[in-house]
Backbone bond lengths (Angstrom), bond angles and torsions (degrees), N, CA, C in turn:
res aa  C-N    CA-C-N  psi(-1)  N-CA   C-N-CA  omega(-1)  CA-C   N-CA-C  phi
1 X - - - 1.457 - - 1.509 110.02 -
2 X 1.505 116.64 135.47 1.464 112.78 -174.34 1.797 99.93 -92.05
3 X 1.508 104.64 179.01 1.628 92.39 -176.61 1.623 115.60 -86.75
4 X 0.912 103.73 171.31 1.956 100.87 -148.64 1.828 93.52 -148.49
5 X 0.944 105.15 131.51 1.354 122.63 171.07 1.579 139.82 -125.48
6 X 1.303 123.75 95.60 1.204 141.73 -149.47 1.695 107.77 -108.12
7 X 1.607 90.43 139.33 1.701 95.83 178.54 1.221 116.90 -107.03
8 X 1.305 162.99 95.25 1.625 142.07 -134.01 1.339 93.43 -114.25
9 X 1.654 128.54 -23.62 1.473 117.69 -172.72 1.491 85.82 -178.38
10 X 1.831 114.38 140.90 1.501 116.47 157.93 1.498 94.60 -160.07
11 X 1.103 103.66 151.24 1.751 125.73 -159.84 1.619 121.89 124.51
12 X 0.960 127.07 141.34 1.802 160.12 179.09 1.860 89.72 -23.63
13 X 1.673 116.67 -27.28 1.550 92.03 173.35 1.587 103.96 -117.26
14 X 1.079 140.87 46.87 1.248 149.92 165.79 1.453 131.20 157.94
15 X 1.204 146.12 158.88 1.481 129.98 -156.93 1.808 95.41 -165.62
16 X 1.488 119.17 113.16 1.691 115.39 -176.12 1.430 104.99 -166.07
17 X 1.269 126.76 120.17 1.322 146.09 179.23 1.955 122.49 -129.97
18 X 1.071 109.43 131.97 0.982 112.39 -166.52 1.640 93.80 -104.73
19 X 1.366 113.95 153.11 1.551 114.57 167.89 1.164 95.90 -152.60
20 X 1.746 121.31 127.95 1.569 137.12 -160.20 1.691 93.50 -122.22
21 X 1.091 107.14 164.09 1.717 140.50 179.89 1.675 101.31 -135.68
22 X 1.114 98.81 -177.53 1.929 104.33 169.22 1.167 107.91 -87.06
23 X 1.312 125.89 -19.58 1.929 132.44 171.67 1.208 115.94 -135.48
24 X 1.819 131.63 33.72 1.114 97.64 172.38 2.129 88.78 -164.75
25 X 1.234 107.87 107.17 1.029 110.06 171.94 2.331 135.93 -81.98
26 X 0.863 125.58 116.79 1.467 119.13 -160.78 1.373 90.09 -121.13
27 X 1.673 113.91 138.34 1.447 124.04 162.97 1.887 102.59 -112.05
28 X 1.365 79.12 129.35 1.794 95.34 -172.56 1.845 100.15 -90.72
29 X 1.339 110.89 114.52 1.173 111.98 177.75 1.441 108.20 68.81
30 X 1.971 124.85 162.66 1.293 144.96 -144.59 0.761 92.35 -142.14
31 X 1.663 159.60 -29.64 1.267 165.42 176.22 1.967 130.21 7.48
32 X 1.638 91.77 -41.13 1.012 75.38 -163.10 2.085 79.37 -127.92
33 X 1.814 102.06 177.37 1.662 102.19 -163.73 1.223 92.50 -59.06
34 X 1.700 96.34 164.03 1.932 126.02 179.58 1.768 86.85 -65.90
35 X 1.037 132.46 -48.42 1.352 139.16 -172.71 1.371 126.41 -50.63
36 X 2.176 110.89 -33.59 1.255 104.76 -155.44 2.110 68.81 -129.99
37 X 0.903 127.43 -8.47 1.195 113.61 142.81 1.482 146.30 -49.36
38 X 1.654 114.67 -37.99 1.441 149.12 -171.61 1.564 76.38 -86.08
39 X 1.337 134.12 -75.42 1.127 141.76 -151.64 1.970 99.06 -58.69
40 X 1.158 124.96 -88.17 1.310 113.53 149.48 1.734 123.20 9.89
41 X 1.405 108.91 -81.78 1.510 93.04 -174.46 0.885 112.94 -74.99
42 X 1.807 132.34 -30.26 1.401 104.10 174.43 1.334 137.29 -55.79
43 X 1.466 101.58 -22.10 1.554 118.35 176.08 1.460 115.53 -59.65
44 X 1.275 114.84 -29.19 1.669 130.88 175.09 1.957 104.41 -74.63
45 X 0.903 92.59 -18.77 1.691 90.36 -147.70 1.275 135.82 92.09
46 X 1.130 139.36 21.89 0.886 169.72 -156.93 1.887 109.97 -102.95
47 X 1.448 115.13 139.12 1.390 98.94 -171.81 1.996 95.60 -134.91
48 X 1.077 142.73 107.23 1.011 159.13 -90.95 1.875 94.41 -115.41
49 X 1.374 103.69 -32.95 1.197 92.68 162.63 1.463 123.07 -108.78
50 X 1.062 103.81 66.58 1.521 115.93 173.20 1.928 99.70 -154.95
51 X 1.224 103.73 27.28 1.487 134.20 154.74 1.720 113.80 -71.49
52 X 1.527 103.46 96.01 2.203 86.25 -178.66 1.631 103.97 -102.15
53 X 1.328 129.33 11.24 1.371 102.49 157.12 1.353 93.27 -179.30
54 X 1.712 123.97 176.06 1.405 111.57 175.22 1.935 82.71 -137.52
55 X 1.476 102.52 152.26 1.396 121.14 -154.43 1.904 89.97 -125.53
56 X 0.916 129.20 134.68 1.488 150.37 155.15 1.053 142.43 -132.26
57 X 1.799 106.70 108.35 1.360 121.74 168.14 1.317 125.03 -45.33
58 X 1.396 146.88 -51.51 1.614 135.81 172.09 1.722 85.71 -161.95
59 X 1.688 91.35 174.69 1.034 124.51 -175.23 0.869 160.19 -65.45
60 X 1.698 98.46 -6.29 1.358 136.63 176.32 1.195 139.40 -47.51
61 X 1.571 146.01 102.16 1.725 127.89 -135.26 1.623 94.35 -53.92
62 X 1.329 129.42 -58.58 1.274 121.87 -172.38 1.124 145.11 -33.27
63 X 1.840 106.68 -18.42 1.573 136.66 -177.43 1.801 98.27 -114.36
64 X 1.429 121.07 -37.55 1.641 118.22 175.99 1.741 126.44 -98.24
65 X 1.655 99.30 -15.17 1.427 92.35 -177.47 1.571 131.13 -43.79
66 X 1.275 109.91 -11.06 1.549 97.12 176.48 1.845 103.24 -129.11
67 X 1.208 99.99 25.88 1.302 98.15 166.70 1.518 137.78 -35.62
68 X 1.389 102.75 -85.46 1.656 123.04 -179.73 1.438 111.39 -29.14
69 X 1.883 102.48 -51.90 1.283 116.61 -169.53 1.596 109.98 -74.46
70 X 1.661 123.33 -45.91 1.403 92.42 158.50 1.062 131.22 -89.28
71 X 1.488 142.81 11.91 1.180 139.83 173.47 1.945 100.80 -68.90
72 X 1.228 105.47 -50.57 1.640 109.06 161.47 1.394 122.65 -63.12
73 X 1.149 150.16 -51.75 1.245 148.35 149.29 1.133 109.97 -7.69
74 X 1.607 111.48 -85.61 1.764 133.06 -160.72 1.499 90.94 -63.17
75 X 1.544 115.51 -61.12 1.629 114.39 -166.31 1.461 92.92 74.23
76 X 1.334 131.22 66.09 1.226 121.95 162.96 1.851 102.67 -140.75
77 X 1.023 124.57 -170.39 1.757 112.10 -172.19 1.173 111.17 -96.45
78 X 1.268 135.03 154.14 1.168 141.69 -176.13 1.569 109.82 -123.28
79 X 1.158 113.81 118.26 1.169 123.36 166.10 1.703 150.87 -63.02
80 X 0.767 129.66 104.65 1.579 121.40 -159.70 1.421 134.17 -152.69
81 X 1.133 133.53 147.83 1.431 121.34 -170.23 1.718 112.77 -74.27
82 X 1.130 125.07 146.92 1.636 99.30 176.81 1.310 142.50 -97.25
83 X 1.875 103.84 23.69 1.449 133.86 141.37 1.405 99.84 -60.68
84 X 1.413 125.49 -53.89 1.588 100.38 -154.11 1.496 89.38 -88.19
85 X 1.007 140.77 -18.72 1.352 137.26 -177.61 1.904 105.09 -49.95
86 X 1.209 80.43 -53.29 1.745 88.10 -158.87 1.452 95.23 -63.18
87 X 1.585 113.83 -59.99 1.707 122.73 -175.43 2.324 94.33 -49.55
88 X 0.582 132.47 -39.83 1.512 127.85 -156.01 1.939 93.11 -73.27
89 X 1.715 108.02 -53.35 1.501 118.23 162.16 1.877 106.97 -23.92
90 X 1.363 88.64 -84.03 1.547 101.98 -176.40 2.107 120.19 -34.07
91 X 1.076 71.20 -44.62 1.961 91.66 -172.45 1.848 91.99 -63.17
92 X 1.118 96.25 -60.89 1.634 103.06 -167.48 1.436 124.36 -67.64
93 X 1.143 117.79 -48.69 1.495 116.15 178.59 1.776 118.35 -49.53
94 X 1.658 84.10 160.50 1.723 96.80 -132.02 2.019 92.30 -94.53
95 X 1.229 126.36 174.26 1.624 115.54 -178.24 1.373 112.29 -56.34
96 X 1.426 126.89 -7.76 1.329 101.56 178.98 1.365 114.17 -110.34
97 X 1.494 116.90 10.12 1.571 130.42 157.33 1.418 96.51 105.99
98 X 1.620 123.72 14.74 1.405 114.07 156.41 1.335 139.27 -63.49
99 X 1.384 141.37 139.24 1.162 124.31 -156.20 1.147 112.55 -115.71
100 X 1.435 138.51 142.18 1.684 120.36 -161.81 1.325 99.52 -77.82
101 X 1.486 112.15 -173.04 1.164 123.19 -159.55 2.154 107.61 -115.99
102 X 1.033 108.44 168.07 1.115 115.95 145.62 1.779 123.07 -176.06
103 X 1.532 101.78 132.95 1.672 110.89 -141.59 1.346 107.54 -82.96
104 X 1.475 117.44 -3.62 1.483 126.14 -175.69 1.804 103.87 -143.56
105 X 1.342 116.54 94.15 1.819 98.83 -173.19 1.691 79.24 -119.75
106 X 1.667 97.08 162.77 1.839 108.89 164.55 1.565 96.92 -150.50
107 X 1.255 125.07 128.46 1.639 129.33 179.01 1.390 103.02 -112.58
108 X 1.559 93.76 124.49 1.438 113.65 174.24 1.465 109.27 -103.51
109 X 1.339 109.57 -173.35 1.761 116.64 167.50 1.270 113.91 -148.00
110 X 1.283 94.85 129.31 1.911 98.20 162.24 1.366 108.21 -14.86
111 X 1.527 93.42 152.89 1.622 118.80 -177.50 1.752 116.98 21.04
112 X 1.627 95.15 47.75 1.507 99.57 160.59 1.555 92.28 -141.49
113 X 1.592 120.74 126.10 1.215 126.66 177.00 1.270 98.02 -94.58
114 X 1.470 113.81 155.51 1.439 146.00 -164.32 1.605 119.78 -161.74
115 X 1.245 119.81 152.07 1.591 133.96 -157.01 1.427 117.77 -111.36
116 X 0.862 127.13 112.86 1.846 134.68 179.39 1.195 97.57 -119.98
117 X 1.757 123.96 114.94 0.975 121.87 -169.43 1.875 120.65 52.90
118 X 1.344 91.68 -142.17 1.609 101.12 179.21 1.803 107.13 -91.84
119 X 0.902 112.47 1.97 1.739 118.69 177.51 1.167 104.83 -88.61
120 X 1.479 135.60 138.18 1.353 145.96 -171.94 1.682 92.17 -117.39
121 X 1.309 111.11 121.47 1.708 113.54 176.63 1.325 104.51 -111.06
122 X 1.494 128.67 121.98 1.311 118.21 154.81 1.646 110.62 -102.53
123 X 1.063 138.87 141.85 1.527 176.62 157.42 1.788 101.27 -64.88
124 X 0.881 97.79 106.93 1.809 112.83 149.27 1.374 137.85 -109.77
125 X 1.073 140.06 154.48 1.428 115.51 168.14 1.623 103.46 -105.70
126 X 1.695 99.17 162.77 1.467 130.41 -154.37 1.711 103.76 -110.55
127 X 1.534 128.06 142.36 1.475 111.70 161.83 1.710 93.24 -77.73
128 X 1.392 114.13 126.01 1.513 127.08 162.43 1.237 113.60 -150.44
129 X 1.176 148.74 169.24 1.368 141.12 -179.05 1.637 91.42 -114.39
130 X 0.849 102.63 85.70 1.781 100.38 176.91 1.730 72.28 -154.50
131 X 1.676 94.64 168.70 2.206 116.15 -170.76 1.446 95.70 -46.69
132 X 1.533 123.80 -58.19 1.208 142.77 -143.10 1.421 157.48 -162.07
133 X 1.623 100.02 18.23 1.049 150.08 -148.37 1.960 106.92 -56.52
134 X 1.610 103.60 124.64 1.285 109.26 169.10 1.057 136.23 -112.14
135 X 1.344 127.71 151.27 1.682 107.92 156.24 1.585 111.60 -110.39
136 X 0.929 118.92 179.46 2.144 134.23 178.39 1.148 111.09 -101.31
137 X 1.281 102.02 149.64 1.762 116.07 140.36 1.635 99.18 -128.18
138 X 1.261 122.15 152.67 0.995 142.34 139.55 1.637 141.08 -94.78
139 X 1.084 106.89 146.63 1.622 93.02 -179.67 2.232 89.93 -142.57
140 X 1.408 101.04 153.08 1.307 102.00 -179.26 1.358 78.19 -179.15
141 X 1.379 129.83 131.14 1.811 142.73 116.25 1.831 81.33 114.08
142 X 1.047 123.38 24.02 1.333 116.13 -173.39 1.525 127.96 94.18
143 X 2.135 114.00 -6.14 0.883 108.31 -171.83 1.282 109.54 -117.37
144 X 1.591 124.75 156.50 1.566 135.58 -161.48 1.455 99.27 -108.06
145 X 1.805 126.13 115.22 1.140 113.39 173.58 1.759 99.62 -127.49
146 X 1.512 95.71 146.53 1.698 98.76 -175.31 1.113 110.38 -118.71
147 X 1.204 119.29 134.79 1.532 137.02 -171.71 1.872 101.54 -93.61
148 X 1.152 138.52 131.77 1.864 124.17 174.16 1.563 98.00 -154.59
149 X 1.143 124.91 104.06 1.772 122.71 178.36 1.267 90.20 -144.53
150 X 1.463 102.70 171.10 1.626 118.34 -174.01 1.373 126.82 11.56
151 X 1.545 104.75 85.52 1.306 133.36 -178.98 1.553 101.25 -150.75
152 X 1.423 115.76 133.76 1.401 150.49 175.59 2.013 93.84 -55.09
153 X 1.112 109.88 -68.06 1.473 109.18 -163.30 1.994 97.56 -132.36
154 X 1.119 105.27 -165.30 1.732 128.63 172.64 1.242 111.74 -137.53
155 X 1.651 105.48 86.83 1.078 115.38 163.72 1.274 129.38 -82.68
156 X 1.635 120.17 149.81 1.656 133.34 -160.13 1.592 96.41 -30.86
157 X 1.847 99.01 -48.89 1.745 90.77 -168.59 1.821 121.66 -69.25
158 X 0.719 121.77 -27.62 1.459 130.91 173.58 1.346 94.84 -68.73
159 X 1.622 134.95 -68.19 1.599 121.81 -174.00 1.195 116.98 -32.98
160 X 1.909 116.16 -45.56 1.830 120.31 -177.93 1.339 87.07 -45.72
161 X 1.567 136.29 -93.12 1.051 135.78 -121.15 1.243 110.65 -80.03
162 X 1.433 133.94 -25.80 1.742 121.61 146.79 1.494 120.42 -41.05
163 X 1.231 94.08 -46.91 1.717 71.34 179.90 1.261 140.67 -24.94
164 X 1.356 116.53 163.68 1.614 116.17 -174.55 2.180 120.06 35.13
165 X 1.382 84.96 28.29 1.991 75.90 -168.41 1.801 85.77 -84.06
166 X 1.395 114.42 142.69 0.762 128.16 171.39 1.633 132.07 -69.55
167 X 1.665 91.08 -25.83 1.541 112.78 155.41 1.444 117.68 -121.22
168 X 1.321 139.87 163.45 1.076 110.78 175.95 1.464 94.68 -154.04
169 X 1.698 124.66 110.08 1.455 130.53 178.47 1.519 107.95 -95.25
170 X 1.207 107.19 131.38 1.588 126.97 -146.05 1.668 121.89 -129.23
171 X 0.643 142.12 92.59 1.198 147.25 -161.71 1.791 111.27 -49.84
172 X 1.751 139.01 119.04 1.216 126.54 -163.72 1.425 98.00 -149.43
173 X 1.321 112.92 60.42 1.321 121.34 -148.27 1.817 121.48 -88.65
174 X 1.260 111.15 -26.00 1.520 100.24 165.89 2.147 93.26 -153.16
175 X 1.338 81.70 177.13 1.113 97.79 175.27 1.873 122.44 -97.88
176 X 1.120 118.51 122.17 1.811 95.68 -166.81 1.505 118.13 -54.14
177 X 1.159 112.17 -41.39 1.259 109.86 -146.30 2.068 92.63 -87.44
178 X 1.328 109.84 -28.47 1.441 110.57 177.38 2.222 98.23 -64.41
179 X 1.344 107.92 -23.95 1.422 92.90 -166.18 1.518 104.01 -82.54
180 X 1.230 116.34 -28.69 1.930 109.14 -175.38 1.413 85.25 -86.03
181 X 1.298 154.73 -22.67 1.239 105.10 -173.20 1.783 103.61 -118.16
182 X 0.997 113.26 30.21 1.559 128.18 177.13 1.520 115.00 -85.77
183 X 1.220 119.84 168.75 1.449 119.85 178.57 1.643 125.08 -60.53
184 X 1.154 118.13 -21.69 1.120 107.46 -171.10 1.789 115.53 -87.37
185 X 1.872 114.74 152.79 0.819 117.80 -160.96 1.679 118.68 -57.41
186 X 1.633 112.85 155.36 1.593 102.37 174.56 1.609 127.19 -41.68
187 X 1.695 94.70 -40.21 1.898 93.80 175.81 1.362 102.86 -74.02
188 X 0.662 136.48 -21.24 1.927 120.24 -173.47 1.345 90.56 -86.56
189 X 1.380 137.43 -59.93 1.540 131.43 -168.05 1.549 107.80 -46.03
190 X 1.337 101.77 -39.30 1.979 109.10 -169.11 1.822 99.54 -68.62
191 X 1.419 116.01 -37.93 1.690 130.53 -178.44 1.381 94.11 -54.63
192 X 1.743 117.93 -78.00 1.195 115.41 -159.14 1.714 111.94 -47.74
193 X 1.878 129.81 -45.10 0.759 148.27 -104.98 2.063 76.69 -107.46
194 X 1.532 92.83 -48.57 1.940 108.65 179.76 1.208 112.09 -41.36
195 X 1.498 97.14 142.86 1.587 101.57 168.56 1.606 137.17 -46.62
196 X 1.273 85.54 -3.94 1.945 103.27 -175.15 0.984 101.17 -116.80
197 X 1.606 140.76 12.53 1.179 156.70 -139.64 1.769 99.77 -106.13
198 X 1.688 113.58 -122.55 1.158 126.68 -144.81 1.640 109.80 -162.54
199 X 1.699 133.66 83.99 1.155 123.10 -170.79 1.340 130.76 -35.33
200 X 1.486 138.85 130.61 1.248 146.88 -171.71 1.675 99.54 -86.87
201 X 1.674 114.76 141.86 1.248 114.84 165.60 1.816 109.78 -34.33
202 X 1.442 104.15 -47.46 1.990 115.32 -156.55 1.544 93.79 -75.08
203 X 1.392 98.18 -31.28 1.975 95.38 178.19 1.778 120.17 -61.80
204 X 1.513 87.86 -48.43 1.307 101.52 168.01 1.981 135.78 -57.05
205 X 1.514 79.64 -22.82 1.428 95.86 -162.78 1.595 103.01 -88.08
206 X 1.563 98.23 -29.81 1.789 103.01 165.80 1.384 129.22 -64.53
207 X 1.556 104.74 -27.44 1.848 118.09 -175.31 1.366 90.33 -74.49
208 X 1.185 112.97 -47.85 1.645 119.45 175.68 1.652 122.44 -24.41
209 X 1.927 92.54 -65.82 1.601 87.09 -162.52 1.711 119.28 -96.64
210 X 2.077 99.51 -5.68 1.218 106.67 -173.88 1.514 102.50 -129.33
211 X 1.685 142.69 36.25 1.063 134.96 156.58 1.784 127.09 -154.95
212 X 1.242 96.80 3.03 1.556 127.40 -163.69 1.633 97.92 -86.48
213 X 1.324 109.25 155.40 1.613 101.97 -160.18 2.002 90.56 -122.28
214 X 1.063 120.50 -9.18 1.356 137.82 127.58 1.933 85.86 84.84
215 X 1.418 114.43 23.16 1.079 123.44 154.20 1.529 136.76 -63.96
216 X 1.562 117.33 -17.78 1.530 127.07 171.81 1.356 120.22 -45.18
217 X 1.340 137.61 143.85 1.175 148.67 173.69 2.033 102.20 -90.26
218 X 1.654 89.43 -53.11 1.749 82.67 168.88 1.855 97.58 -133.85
219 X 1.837 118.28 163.62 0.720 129.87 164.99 1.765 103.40 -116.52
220 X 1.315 105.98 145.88 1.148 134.34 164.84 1.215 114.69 -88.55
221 X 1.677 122.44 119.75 1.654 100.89 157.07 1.573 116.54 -111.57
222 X 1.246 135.00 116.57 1.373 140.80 -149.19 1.599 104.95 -124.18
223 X 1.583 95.88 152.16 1.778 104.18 173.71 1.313 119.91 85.83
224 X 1.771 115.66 2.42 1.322 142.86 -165.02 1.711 87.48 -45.36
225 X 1.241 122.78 121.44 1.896 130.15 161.64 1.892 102.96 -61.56
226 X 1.021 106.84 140.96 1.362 100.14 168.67 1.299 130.54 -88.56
227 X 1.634 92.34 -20.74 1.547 94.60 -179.44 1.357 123.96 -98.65
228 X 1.576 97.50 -10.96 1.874 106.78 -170.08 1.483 111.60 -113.06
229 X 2.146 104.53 9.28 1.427 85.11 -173.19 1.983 101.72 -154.14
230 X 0.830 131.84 -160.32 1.017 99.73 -167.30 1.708 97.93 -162.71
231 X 1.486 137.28 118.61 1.553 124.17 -156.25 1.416 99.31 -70.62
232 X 0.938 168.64 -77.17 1.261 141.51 179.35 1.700 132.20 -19.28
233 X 1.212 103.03 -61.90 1.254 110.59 178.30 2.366 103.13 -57.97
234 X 1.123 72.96 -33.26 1.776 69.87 167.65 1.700 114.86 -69.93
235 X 1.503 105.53 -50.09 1.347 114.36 -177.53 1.298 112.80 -46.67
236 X 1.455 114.80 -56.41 1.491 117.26 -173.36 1.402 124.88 -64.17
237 X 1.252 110.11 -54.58 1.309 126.35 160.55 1.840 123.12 -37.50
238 X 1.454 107.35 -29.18 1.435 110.93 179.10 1.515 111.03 -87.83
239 X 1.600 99.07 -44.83 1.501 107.67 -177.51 1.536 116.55 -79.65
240 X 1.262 136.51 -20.96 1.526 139.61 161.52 1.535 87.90 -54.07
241 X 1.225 128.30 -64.06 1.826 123.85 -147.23 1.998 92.61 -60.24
242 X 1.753 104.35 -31.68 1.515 100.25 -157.47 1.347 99.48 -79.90
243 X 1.546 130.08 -13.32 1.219 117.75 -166.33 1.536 122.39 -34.59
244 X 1.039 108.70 171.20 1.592 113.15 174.62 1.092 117.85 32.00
245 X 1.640 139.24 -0.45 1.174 141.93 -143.92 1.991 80.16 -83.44
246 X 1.206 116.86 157.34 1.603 123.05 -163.50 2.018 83.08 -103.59
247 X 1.377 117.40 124.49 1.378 132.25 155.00 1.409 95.19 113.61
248 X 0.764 145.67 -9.88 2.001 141.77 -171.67 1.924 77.28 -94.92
249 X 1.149 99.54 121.10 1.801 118.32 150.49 1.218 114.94 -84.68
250 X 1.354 119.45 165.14 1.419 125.99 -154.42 1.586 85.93 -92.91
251 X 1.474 112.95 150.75 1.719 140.34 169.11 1.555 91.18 69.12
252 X 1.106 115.83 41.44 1.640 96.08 176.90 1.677 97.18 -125.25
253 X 1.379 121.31 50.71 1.314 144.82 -170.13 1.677 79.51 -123.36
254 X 1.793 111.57 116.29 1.456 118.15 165.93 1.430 100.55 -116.75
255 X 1.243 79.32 163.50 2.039 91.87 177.76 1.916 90.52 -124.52
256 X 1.105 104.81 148.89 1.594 119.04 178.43 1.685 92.43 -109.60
257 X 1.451 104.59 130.28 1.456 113.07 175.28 1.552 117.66 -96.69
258 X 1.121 142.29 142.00 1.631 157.76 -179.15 1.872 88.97 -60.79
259 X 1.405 108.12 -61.42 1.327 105.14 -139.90 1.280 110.28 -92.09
260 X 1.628 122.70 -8.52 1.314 118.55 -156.27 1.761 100.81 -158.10
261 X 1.230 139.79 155.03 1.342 133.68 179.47 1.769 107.45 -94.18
262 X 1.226 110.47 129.25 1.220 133.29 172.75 1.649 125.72 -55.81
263 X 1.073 168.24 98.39 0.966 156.84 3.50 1.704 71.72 174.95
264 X 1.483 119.87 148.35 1.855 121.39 -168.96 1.701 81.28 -88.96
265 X 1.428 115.97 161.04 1.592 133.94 157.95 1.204 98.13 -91.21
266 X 1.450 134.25 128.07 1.307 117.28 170.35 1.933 95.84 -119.19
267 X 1.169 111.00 140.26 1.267 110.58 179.96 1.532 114.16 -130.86
């Protein structure tokens, strides 16, 4: 089996990606229920215990909501920084100050790479207002895949570590002009809008045409808002910036869906 990269859900109500090797399966983020998760991979083909660990960027219900339950389910380790560990504790515990559980944890840290299975993960940190927030690269069979969502901007340090990803899932998260004049309140618009915030299609579209190493085979655009943004207006906006860019092949502009898992890249 070559390595294969799967989106099962990304957007503001759940966030879960699978990334496979020939021996070693990782679920990126908990996001969405143990229920419609199970449901998800089986839909892939996918067989749930042949799951070897689940890895989490921050703490956010959208990235942990179904945590506990598959971290118990799978019974396999879960990975995590031990900012978000502690902040996820806090969030979760129940009215009588019990704290949930999880039966297999290992805490890593930014910019120290580490091995699950035959996949080598390095960890960065992200501008997000979450404890401690990361994004990935992966590498397995020779190939570089980059994980980048909920981050305010693209800073120099996050650009190093995209580099060369052979895939690269990207955060394209609202549209500006739909977010100031959209429903949500002025403080949340000013949050999303912050550098610790939430990438803008136009933000995105700048890393695009002036820092991007334009080496991807496919791009991902992930974290799409539903209410402030719209997959087209993402599409276009990503793929005008990619034009001509030398190594992006034509239709290899993805959209990550909220409601349903996206078709695996297998490379």
């Amino acid at each position: 089996m070559a390595v294969t990269v799967s989106v099962l859900g990304s957007g503001s109500r759940g966030n879960c990606a699978l990334v496979s090797s020939s021996t070693t399966r990782i679920l990126v983020d908990a996001g969405l229920s143990g229920r419609e998760t199970f449901k998800r991979l089986k839909g892939l083909g996918e067989r749930t215990e042949e799951i070897s660990a689940l890895l989490i960027t921050h703490e956010y219900s959208d990235h942990v909501a179904g945590l506990e339950r598959l971290a118990t389910k799978l019974n396999v380790p879960v990975y995590l920084t031990e900012g978000t560990h502690h902040a996820w504790n806090r969030a979760c515990r129940d009215d009588d100050g019990k704290l949930p559980e999880l039966p297999k944890s290992e805490h890593f840290q930014a910019g120290r790479s580490f091995r699950i299975g035959d996949i080598e993960v390095s960890p960065f940190t992200i501008p997000h207002d979450a404890a401690d927030p990361v994004g990935f690269t992966f590498r397995a069979e020779g190939i570089k895949i980059g994980f980048a969502t909920d981050l305010g901007y693209v800073p120099v340090s996050v650009r190093n570590h995209l580099r060369g990803s052979t895939v690269l899932l990207i955060e394209s998260n609202h549209d500006v002009e739909r977010l100031r004049f959209g429903p949500y309140p002025w403080s949340v618009k000013q949050r999303v809008m912050s550098r610790v915030g939430h990438l803008s299609n136009e933000a995105l579209a700048e890393f695009f045409t002036n820092d991007y190493d334009g080496v991807a085979e496919y791009v991902i655009l992930a974290h799409l808002s539903e209410q402030n943004n719209h997959p087209e207006l993402a599409r276009a906006s990503a793929e005008q910036a990619l034009r001509g860019r030398q190594g992006l092949w034509n239709n290899r502009v993805l959209l990550a869906a909220q409601a349903e898992a996206i078709a695996p890249i297998r490379l």
